[in-house]
Jmol script that loads the backbone (N, CA, C; Angstrom):
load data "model"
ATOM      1  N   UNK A   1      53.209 -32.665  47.983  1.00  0.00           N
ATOM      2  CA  UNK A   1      51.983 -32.497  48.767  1.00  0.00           C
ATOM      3  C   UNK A   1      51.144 -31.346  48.203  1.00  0.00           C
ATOM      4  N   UNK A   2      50.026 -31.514  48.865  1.00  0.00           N
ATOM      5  CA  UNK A   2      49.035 -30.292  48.115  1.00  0.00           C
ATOM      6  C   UNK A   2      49.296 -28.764  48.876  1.00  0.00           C
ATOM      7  N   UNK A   3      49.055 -27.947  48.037  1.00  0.00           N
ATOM      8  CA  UNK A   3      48.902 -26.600  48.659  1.00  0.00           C
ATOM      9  C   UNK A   3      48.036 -26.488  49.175  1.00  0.00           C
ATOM     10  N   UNK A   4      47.880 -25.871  50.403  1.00  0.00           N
ATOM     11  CA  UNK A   4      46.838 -25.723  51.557  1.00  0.00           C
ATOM     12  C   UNK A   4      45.515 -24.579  51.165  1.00  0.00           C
ATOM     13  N   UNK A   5      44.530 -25.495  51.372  1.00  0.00           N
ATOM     14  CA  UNK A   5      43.318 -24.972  50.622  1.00  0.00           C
ATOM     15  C   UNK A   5      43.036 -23.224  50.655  1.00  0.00           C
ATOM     16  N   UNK A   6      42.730 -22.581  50.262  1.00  0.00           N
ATOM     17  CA  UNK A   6      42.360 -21.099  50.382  1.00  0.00           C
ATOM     18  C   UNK A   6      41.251 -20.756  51.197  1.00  0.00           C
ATOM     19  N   UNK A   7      41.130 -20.006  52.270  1.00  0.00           N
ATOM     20  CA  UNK A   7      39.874 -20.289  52.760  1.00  0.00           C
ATOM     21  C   UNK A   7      39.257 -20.075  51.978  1.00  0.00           C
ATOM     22  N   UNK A   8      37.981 -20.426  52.660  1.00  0.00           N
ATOM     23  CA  UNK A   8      36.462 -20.386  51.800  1.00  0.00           C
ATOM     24  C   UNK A   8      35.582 -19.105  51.290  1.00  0.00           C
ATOM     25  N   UNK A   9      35.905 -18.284  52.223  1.00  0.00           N
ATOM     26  CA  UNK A   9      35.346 -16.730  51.624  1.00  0.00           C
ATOM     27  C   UNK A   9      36.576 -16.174  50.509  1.00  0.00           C
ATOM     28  N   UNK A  10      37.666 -16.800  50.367  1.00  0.00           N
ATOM     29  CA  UNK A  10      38.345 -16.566  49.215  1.00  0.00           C
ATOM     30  C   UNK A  10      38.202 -17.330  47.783  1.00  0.00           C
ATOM     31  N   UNK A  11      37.748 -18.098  48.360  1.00  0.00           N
ATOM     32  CA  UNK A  11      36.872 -19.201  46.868  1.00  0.00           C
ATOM     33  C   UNK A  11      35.492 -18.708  46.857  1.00  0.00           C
ATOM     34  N   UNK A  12      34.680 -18.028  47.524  1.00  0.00           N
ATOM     35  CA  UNK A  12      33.379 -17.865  47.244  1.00  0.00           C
ATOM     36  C   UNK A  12      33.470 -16.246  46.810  1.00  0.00           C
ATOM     37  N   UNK A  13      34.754 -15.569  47.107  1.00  0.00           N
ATOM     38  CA  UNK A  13      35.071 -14.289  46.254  1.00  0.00           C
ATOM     39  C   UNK A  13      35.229 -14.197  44.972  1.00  0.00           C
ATOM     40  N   UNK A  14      36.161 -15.391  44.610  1.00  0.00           N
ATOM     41  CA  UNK A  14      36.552 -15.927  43.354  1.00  0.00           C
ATOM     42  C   UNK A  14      35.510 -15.955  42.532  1.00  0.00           C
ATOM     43  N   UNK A  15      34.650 -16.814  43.064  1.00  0.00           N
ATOM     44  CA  UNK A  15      33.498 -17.788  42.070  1.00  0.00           C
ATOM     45  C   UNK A  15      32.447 -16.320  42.035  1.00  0.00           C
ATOM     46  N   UNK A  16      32.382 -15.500  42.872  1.00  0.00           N
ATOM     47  CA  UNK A  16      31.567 -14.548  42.332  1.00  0.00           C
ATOM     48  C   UNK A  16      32.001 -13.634  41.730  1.00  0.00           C
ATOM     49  N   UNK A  17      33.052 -13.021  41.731  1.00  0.00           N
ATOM     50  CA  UNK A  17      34.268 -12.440  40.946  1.00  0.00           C
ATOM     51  C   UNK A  17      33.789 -12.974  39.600  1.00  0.00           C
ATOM     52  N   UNK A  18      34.324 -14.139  39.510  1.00  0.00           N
ATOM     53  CA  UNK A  18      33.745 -14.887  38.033  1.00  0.00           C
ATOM     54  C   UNK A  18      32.564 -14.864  37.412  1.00  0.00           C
ATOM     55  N   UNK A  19      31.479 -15.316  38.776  1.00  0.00           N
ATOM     56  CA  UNK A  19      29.858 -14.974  37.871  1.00  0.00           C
ATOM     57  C   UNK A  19      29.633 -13.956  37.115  1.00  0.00           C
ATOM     58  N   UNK A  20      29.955 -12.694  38.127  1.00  0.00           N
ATOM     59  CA  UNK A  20      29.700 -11.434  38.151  1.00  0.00           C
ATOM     60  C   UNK A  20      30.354 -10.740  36.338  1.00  0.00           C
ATOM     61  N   UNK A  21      31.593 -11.637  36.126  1.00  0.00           N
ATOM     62  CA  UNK A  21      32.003 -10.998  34.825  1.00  0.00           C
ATOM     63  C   UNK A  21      32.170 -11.980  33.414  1.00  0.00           C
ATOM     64  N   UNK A  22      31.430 -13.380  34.058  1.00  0.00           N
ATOM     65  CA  UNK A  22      31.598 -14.062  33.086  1.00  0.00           C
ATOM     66  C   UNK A  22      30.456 -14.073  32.184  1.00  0.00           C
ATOM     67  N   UNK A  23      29.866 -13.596  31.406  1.00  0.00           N
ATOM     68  CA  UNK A  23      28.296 -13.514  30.739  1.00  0.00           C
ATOM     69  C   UNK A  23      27.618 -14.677  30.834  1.00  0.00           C
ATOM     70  N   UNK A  24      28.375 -15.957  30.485  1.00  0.00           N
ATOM     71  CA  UNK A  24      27.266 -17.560  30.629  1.00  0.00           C
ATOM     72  C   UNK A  24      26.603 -17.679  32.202  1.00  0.00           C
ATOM     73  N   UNK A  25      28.044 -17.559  32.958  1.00  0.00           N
ATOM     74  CA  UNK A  25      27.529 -17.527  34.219  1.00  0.00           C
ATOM     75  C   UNK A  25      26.667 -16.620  34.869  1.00  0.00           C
ATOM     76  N   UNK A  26      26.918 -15.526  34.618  1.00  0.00           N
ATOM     77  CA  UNK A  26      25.388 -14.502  35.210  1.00  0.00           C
ATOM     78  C   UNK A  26      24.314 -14.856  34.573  1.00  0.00           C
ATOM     79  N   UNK A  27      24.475 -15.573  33.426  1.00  0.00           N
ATOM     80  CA  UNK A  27      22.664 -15.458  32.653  1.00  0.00           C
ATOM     81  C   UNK A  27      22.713 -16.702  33.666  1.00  0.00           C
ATOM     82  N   UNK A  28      23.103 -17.779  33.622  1.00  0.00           N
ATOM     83  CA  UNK A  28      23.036 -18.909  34.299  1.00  0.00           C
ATOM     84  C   UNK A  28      22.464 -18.628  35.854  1.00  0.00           C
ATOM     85  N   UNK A  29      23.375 -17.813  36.189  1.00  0.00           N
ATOM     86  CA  UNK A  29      23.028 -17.708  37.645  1.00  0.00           C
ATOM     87  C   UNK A  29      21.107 -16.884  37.768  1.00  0.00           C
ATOM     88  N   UNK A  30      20.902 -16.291  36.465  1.00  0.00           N
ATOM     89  CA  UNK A  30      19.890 -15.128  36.622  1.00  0.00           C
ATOM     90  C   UNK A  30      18.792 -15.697  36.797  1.00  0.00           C
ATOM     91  N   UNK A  31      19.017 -17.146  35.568  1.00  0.00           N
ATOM     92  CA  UNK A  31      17.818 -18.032  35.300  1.00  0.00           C
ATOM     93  C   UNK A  31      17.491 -18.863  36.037  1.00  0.00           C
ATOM     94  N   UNK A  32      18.656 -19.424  37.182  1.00  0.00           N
ATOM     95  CA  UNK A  32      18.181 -20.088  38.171  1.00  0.00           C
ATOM     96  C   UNK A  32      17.201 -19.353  39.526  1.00  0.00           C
ATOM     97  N   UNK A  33      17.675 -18.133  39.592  1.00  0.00           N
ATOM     98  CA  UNK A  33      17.208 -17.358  40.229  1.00  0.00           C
ATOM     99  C   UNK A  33      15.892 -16.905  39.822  1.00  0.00           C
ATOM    100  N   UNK A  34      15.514 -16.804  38.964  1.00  0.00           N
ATOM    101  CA  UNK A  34      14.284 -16.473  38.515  1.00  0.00           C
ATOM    102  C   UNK A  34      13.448 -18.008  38.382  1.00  0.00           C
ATOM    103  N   UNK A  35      13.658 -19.398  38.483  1.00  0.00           N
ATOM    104  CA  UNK A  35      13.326 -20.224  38.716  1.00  0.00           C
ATOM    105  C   UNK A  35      13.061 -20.590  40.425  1.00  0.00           C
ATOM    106  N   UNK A  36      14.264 -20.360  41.094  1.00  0.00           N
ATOM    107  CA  UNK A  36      13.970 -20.308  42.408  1.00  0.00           C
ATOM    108  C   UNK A  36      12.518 -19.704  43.346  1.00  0.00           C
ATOM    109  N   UNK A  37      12.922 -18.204  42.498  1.00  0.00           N
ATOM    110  CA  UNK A  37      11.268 -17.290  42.837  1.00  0.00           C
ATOM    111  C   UNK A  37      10.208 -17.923  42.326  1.00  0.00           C
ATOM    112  N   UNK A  38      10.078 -18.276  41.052  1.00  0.00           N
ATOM    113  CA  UNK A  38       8.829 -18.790  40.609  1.00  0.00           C
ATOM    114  C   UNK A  38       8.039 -19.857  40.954  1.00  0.00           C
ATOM    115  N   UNK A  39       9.054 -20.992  41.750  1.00  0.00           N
ATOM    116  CA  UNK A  39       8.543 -21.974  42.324  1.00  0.00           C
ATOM    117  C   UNK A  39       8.295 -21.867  43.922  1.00  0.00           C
ATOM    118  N   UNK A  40       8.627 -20.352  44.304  1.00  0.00           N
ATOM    119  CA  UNK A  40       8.041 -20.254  45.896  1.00  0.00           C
ATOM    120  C   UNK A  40       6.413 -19.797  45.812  1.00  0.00           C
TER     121      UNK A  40
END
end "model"
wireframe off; spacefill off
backbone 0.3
color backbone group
């Protein structure tokens, strides 16, 4: 059987944990963000 999911603020720790130190992902995350603003 499966291991019982992690909550969710422990996967959304993770995944920013990761953005935060992975270089593709922060530019990734930077450029969407700077797309987000530009189209408000």
């Amino acid at each position: 059987s499966l291991p019982p999911t992690p909550p969710r603020e422990q996967l959304m720790d993770r995944y920013w944990t990761h953005v935060v130190n992975c270089s593709s992902c922060s530019a990734a995350y930077k450029a969407l963000n700077a797309l987000e603003v530009s189209l408000q």
